[in-house]
C-alpha positions in Angstrom: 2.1 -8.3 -7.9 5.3 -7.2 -6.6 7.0 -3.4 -6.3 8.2 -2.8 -10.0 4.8 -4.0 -11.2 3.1 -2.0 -9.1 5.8 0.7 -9.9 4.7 0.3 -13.9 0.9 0.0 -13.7 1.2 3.3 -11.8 3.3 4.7 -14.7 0.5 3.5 -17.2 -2.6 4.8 -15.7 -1.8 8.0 -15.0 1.1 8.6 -17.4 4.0 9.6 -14.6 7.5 8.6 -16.1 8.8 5.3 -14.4 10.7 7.2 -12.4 8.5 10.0 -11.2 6.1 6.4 -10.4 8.5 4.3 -8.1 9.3 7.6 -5.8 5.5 8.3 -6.1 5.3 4.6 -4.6 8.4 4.8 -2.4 7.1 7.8 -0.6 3.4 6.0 0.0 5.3 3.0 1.3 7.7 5.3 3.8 4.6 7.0 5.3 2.6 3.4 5.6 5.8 2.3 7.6 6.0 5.3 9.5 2.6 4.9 10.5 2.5 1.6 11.5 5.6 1.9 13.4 4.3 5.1 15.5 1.4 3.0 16.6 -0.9 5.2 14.4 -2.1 3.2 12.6 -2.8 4.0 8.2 -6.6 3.7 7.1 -7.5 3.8 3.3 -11.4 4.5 3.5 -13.0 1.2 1.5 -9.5 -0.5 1.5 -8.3 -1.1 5.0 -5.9 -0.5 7.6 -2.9 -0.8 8.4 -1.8 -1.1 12.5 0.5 -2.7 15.1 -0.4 -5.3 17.0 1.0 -6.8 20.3 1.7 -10.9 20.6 2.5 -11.7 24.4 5.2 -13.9 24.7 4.7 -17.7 24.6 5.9 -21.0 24.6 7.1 -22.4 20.6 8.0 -26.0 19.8 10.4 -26.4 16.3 9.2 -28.8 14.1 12.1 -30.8 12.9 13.2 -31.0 16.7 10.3 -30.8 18.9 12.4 -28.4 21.5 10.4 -26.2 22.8 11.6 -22.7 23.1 10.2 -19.5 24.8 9.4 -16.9 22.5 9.3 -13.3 23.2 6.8 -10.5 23.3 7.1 -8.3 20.0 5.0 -6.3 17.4 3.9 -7.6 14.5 2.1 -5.3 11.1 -1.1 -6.3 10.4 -3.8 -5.2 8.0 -7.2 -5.1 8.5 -9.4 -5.2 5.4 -12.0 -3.1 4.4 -16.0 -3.9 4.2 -15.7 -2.8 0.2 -12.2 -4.9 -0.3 -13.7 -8.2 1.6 -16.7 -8.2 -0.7 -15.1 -7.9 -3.7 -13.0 -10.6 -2.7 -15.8 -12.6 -2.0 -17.9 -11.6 -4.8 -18.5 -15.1 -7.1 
């Protein structure tokens, strides 16, 4: 699913105009960012969460070459999922 359909099944359900929907959805994605990159953290009760998370810096090798390079320490986003989300994901 990507933005504009997201954007449009927002629009459907709950009968926004297209436009009213993508600022409805730019403003939810601003404050996820915001979060994330405060070191907040989002949660969505039964969903998940969203959150920061360190890598230390280590030691890559590029494939096509084999040279091994150092890489550095950074953040990375990364989402947790929920108890309700994994089991419907892992409902047969």
């Amino acid at each position: 699913m990507k933005k504009t359909d997201l954007v449009s099944n927002l629009s459907n359900y709950s009968g926004l105009s297209k436009t009213d929907a993508k600022a409805s959805v730019e403003v939810i994605l601003e404050a996820l960012t915001q979060g994330i990159i405060t070191g907040e953290g989002v949660e969505v009760r039964g969903f998940g969460g969203f959150y920061k998370k360190h890598r230390k810096a280590r030691l890559g090798i590029n494939p096509k070459t084999s040279e091994r390079t150092q890489v550095g320490e950074k953040y990375v986003p990364f989402f947790k999922p929920g108890k309700s989300l994994r089991e419907i994901v892992n409902k047969d």
